[in-house]
C-alpha positions in Angstrom: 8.1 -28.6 -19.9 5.7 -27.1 -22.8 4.2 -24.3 -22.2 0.4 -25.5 -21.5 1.6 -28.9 -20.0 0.4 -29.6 -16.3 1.8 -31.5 -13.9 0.4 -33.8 -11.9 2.4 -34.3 -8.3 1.9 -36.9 -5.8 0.2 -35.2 -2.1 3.4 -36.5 -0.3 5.8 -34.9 -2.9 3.7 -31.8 -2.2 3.7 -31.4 0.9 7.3 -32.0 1.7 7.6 -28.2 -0.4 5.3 -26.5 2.5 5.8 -25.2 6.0 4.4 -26.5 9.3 1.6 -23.7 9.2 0.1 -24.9 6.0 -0.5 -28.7 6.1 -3.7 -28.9 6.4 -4.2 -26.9 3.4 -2.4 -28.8 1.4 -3.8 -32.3 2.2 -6.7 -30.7 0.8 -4.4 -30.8 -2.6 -4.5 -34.7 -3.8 -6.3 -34.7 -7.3 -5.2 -31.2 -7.9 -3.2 -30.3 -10.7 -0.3 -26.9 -10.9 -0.1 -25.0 -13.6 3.8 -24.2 -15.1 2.2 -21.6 -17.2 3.3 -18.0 -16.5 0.8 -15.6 -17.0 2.7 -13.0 -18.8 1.7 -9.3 -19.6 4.9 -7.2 -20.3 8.1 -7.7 -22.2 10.3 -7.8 -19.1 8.7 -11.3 -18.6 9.9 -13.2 -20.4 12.1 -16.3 -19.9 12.9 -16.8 -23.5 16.2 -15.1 -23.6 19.5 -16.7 -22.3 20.4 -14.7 -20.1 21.1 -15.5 -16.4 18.8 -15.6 -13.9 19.1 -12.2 -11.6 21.1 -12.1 -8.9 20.0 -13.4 -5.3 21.7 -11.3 -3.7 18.8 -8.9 -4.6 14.7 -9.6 -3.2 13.1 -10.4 -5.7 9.4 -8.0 -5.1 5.7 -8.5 -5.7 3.6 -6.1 -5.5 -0.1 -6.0 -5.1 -3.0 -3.8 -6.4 -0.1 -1.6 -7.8 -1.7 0.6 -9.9 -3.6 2.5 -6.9 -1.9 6.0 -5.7 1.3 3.9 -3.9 2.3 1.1 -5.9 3.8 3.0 -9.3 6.1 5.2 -7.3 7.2 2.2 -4.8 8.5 0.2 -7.3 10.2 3.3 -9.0 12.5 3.4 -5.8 12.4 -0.2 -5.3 13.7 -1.0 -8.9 16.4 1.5 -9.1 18.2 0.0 -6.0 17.7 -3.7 -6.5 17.3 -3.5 -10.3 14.5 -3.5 -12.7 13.7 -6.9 -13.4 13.2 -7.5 -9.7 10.5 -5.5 -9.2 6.9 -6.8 -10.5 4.2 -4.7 -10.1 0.7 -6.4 -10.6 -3.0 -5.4 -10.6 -6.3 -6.4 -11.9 -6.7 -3.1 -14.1 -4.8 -2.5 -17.6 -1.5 -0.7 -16.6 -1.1 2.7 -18.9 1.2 2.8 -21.6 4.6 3.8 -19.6 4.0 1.6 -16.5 3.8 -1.6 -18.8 7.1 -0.1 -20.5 9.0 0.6 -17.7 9.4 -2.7 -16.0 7.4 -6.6 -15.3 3.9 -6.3 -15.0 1.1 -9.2 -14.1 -2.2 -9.6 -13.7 -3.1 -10.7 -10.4 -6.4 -11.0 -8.2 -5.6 -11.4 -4.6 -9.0 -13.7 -4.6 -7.2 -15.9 -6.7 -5.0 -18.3 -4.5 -4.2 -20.7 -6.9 -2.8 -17.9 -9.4 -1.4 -15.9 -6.5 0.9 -19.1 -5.5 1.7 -19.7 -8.9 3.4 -16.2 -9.6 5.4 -16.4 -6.6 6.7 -19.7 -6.8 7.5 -19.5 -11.3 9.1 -15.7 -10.5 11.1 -16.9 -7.4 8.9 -14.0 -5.0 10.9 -13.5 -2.0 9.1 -9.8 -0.9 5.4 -9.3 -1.2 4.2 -6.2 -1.0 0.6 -5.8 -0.1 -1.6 -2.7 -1.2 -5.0 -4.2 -2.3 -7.4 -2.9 -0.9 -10.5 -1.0 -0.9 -10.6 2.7 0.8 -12.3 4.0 3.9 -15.1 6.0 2.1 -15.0 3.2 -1.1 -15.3 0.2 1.8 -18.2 1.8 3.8 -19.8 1.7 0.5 -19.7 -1.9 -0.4 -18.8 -3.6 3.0 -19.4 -7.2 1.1 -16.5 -6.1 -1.9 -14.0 -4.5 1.2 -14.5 -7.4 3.3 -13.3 -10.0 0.4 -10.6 -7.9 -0.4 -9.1 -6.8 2.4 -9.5 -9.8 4.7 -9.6 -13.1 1.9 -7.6 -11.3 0.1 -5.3 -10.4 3.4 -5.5 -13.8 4.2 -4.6 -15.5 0.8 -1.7 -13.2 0.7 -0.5 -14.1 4.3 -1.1 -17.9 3.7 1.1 -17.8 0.8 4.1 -15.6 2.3 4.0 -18.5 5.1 4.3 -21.4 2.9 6.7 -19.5 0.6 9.0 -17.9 3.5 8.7 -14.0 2.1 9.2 -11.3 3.7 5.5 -9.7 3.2 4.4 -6.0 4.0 0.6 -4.9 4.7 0.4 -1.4 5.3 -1.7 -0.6 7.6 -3.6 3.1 8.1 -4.6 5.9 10.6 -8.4 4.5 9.7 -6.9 1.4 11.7 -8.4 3.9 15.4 -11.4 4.4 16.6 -13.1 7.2 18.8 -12.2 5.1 22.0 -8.5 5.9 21.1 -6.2 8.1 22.2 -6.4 11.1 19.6 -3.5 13.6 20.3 -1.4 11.4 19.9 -2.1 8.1 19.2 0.6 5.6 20.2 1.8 2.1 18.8 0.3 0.5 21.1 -3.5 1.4 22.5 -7.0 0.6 22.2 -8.5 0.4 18.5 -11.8 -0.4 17.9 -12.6 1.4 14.7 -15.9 1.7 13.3 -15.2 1.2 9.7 -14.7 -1.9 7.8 -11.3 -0.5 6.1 -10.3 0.2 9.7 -11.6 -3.3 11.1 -9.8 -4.8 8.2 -6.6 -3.5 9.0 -6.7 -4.3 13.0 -7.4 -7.8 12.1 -3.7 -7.6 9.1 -1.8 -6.1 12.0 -2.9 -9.0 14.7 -2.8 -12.1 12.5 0.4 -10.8 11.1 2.0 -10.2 14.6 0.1 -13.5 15.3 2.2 -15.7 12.2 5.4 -14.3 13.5 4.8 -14.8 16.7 3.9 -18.5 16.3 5.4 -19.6 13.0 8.5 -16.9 12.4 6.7 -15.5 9.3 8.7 -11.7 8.7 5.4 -9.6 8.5 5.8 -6.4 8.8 3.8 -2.9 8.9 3.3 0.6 8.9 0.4 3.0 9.9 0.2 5.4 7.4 -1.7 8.7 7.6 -3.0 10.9 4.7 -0.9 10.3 1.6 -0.3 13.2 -0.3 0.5 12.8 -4.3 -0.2 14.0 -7.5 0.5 10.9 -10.0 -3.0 9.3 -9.7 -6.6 10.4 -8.7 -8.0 10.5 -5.5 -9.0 6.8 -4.5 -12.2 7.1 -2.3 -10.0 8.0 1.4 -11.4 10.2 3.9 -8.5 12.4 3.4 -8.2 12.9 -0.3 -9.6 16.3 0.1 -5.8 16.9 0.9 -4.7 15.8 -3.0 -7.7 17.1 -5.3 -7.5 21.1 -3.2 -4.1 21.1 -5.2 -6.1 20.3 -8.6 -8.9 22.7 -8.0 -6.0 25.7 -7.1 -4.7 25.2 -10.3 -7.4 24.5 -12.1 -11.0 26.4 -11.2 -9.1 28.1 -8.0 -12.2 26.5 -5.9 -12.5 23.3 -3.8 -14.9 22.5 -1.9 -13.9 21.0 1.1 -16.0 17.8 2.5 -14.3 18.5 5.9 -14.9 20.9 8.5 -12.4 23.6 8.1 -11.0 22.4 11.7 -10.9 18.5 10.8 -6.9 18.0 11.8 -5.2 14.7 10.4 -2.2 13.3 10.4 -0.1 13.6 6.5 2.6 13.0 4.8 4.4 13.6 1.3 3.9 10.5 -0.9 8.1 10.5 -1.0 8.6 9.8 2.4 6.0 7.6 2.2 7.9 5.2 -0.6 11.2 6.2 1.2 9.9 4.9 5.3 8.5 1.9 3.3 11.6 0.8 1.9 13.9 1.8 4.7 11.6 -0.4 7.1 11.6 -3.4 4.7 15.4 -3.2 4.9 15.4 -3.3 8.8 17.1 -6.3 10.5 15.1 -8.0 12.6 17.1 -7.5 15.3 16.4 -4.2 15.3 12.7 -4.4 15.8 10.4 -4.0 19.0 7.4 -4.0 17.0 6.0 -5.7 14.1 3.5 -2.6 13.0 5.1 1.1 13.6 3.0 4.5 13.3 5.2 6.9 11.0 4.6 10.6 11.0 5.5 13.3 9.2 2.7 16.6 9.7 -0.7 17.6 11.1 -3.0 19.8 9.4 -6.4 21.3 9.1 -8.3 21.5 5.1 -8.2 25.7 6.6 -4.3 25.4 7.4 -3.4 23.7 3.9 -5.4 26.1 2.0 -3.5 29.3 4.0 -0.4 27.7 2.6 -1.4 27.3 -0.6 -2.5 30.7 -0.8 0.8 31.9 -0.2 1.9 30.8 -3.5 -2.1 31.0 -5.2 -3.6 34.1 -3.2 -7.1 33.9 -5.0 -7.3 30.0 -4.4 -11.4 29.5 -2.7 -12.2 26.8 -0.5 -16.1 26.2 1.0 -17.1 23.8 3.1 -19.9 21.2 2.8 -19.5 18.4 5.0 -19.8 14.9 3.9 -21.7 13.1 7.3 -20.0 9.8 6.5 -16.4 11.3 5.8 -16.8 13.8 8.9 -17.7 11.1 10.9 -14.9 8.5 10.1 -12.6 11.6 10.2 -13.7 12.4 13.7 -12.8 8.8 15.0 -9.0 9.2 14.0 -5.8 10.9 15.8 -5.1 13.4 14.8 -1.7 13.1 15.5 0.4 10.0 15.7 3.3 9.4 17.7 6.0 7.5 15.9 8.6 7.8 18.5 9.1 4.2 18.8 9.8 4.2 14.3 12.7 6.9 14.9 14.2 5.0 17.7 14.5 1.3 16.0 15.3 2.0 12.6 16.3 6.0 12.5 12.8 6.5 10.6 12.4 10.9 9.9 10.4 12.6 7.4 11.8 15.1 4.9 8.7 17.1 4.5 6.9 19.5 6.2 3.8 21.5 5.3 5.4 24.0 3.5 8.0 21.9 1.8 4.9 19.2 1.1 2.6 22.4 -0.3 5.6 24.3 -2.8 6.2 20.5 -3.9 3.0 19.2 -4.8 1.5 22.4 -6.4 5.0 22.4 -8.9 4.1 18.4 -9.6 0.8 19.4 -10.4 1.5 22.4 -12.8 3.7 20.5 -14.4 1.5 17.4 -15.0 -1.2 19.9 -16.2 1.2 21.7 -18.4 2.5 18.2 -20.3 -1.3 17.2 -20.6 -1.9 20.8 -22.4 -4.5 21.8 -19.7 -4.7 25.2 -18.6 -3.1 26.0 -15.2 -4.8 28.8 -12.9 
C-alpha cells in the first residue's frame, strides 16, 4: 500500500479483528476509514530497510507520556534486555537530542484513540506501558485537564489493550489513600477514598483494571508507587518532590526550603528499584499472582530525616520550612508506610536501597549532572 492510501474495510471484516469486550464500539465503525500511515519521528522507525522483522520471542513495548521522570530510564532497562528496537517510547512533548538518538520514538496523545490504535496495531504492540498522567499537586490545579488524562485517557488505553490482547501496566500511587485509610501501614487491600483527583483517578485504573481481567481475561497489571526519587528530570508537580529538588538546592545554594512540615513521613524509593520492581512484575507469570495491583516499598522518611543524612556528606546544607496548605494537606491523607508483604511473597519483589544508600547515590548523580552542564556544585 502507498504511503497516504486509506483503506476502506467492510464493518463485518472489522469486527471479526476485535474481542468480545469491544463490539459495540466497533459497530459504531461502518463509514470509517484506517489510516496505514505510521507516524514516524526517529530513525529507529523506519520500515524501509530489509531487514527482518524483530523477533517474537521478545514484547514488543509502548510506552506512554515517556518523557516525564519514569519513562526515559524504564525503557533504558527494558531495551537492553529485549533489544532496542522493541522498546518505543512516546509523548506529546519534543524528546531532547539523546532520547530521540537512543532508540524509536512517537508522538502520541492518549486522547487520541484513533492514533493510539493505530500505533499499536502498524508496530505489532504487545506491552503498554501507561504513565500519562497529571500529578497530585499539577491535578488539584486543573481538575478538568487531570480528569481527561487520567481517566479518558485511562480508559482509551484500557479499551485498546483489550481489543489488542496486551499485556498493559498503569501504575498506580500512594496518592491512591485517603485519611479514612489505614496509615502505618497501609495494606493491599483496605479502604481508599482519597480526596484528590490524581488519587480518585487511580482507584478508579486499579478497579476497572481488576474489573477487565476479571470479566474479559485482559492481563492488567499494577503497582502502588510511593515517592520516586531521581535526578534525570525536574520535579513534575507531586506532593513529594521536595524529596528530589533538596538534593539540587545542597548542591547548589546549600538551602531548600521545605513545603512540608519537617515531621511529614512518606513512603520512598530510589528511581532504580523503581524501573527494576516494574520490570520484574511485568515478567511475572500469571500463575504467580494473588493480586492484580501490589504496594512496593522500599523506605520511610521525614524532609528533617533526609536532610540529617544529607548533611553527613554536605554539613552546611539549610533547610526551612514553609508549608504549602494544599501539599500538607494531601500529604497528611497518605500512609506513611506501605506494607508490600504480599509483592515479596508472589514474585520475590525487595528493594536495593535504603536511605543512606538512596542519599550517597543521588547527591553523586547530581554532582555529576551539574558538573557535565558546567554549573557550579556547592
Amino acid at each position: 500500500m502507498q504511503p497516504g492510501v486509506r483503506a476502506w474495510m467492510p464493518t463485518a471484516t472489522v469486527l471479526g479483528l476485535f474481542c468480545r469486550g469491544c463490539l459495540s464500539k466497533t459497530q459504531s465503525l461502518h463509514g470509517h476509514s484506517f489510516s496505514c500511515l505510521p507516524r514516524q519521528m526517529s530513525r529507529w522507525n523506519s520500515w524501509e530497510s530489509d531487514k527482518p522483522p524483530p523477533s517474537q520471542e521478545n514484547p514488543r513495548i509502548l510506552i506512554t507520556g515517556g518523557l516525564g521522570q519514569l519513562g526515559v530510564g524504564l525503557a533504558q532497562m527494558l531495551r537492553k534486555q529485549f533489544g532496542t528496537e522493541n522498546v518505543i517510547l512516546s509523548d506529546i512533548k519534543k524528546p531532547p537530542p539523546h532520547v530521540f538518538s537512543s532508540g524509536p520514538f512517537l508522538y502520541a496523545d492518549v486522547l487520541d484513540y484513533k492514533l493510539l490504535r493505530e500505533l499499536i496495531v502498524n508496530n505489532r504492540i504487545t506491552w503498554l506501558i501507561h504513565y500519562s498522567a497529571l500529578l497530585s499537586a499539577v491535578g488539584e490545579a486543573n481538575v478538568a485537564l487531570a480528569r481527561k488524562i487520567n481517566i479518558t485517557g485511562l480508559h482509551n488505553v484500557l479499551d485498546l489493550a483489550l481489543e489488542n490482547s496486551l499485556r498493559v501496566f498503569v501504575p498506580s500511587t500512594i496518592g491512591a489513600f485517603g485519611p479514612s485509610s489505614p496509615r502505618d501501614p497501609a495494606p493491599d487491600l483496605c479502604v481508599q477514598r482519597p480526596r484528590t483527583i490524581y488519587g480518585v483517578s487511580k482507584v478508579h485504573g486499579e478497579l476497572m483494571g481488576e474489573y477487565l481481567h476479571h470479566k474479559y481475561g485482559l492481563d492488567f497489571r499494577s503497582l502502588r508507587y510511593p515517592g520516586v526519587i531521581s535526578v534525570n528530570t525536574p520535579p513534575g508537580g507531586g506532593t513529594t518532590d521536595y524529596a528530589v529538588q533538596i538534593f539540587h538546592d545542597a548542591l547548589s545554594t546549600g538551602h531548600h526550603e521545605c513545603y512540608l512540615r519537617p515531621d511529614t513521613r512518606l513512603p520512598m524509593m530510589h528511581i532504580s528499584d523503581c524501573h527494576r520492581a516494574t520490570v520484574e512484575f511485568m515478567q511475572t507469570p500469571e500463575s504467580q499472582m494473588s493480586l492484580r495491583t501490589y504496594n512496593i516499598a522500599a523506605m520511610s522518611f521525614t524532609p528533617e530525616e533526609v536532610a540529617q543524612e544529607i548533611r553527613k556528606h554536605l554539613p552546611k546544607l539549610k533547610v526551612s520550612y514553609n508549608p504549602d496548605p494544599v501539599r500538607q494537606t494531601i500529604a497528611d491523607s497518605w500512609p506513611v508506610r506501605f506494607d508490600d508483604s504480599n509483592a515479596r511473597r508472589d514474585w520475590g519483589w525487595a528493594p536495593a536501597f535504603g536511605l543512606e544508600e538512596l542519599v550517597s547515590d543521588i547527591l553523586r548523580s547530581v554532582r555529576d549532572k551539574r558538573t557535565n552542564q558546567g554549573l557550579p556544585v556547592s
